[in-house]
N, C-alpha and C positions, 0 to 999 in steps of 0.2 A: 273786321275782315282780315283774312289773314294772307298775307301774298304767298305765291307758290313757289317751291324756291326748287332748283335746275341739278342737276345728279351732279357728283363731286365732277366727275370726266369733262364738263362742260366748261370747268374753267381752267383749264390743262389745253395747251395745244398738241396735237397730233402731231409728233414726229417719227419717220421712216425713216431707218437708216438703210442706205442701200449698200452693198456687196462691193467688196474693194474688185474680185474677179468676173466681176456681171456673174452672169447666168455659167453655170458650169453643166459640162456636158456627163453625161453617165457613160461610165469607163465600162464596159463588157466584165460581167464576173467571170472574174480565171477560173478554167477547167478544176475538179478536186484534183489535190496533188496523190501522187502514190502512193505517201504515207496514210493520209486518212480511210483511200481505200483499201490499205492491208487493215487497219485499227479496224475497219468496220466490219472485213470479213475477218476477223480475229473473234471479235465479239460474237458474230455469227456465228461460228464454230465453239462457241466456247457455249452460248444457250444451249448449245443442240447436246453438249455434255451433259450440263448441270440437271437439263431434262433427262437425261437417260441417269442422271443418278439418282432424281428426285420418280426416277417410273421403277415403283413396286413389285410389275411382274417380274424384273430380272434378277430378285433375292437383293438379300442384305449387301450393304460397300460399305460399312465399315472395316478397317483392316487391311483391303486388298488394293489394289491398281481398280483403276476402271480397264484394262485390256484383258486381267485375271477376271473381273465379272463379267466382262463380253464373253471371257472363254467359257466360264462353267454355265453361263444361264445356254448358250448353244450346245454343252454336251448334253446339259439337262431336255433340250429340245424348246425354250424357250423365244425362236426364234430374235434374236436382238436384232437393231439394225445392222446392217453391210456398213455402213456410212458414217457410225460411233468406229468403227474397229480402223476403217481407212485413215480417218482424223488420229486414231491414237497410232497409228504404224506410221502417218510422217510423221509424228512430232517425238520420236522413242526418249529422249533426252528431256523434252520440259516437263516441269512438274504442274506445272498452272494444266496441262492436257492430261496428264496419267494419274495425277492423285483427284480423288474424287472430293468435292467438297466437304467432308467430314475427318480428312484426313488428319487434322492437328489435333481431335478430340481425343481421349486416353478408351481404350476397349475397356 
């Protein structure tokens, strides 16, 4: 016969160590600070470009500004958005908003 023999953990005693500060309380999460919410509406503005460079109706952006393709796809009558031309008239100085994602490739 063969005896049965007992899981390793059996011949182990259970010890708990307990918390030098007991129980700690949950500290309220801090409001987001200003910056992540410029970072976040940054990035927001900045899809809503990359889509109007990556949408077809408004002809080709190789070569130009995205505010020169808001211009000519509107005189062509292509309706673009109001709301790509707003984003590029605050921003007239940065390039990350006025050149269009293909900007660094050779025509």
């Amino acid at each position: 016969m063969t005896t049965k023999r007992g899981l390793i953990t059996d011949s182990f005693k259970v010890v708990k160590k307990s918390r030098k500060g007991g129980k700690r309380e949950k500290s309220p999460t801090p409001p987001p600070s200003p910056q992540k919410e410029a970072d976040s509406i940054q990035e927001e503005e900045q899809e809503k470009l990359r889509q109007f460079d990556l949408d077809w109706r408004f002809g080709p952006c190789t070569g130009i500004s995205r505010l020169q393709r808001w211009e000519r796809a509107k005189l062509h009558g292509l309706n673009p958005p109001e709301e790509i031309r707003d984003l590029l008239l605050q921003t007239p100085a940065d390039s990350h908003y006025n050149l269009s994602l293909w900007n660094e490739y050779p025509l």
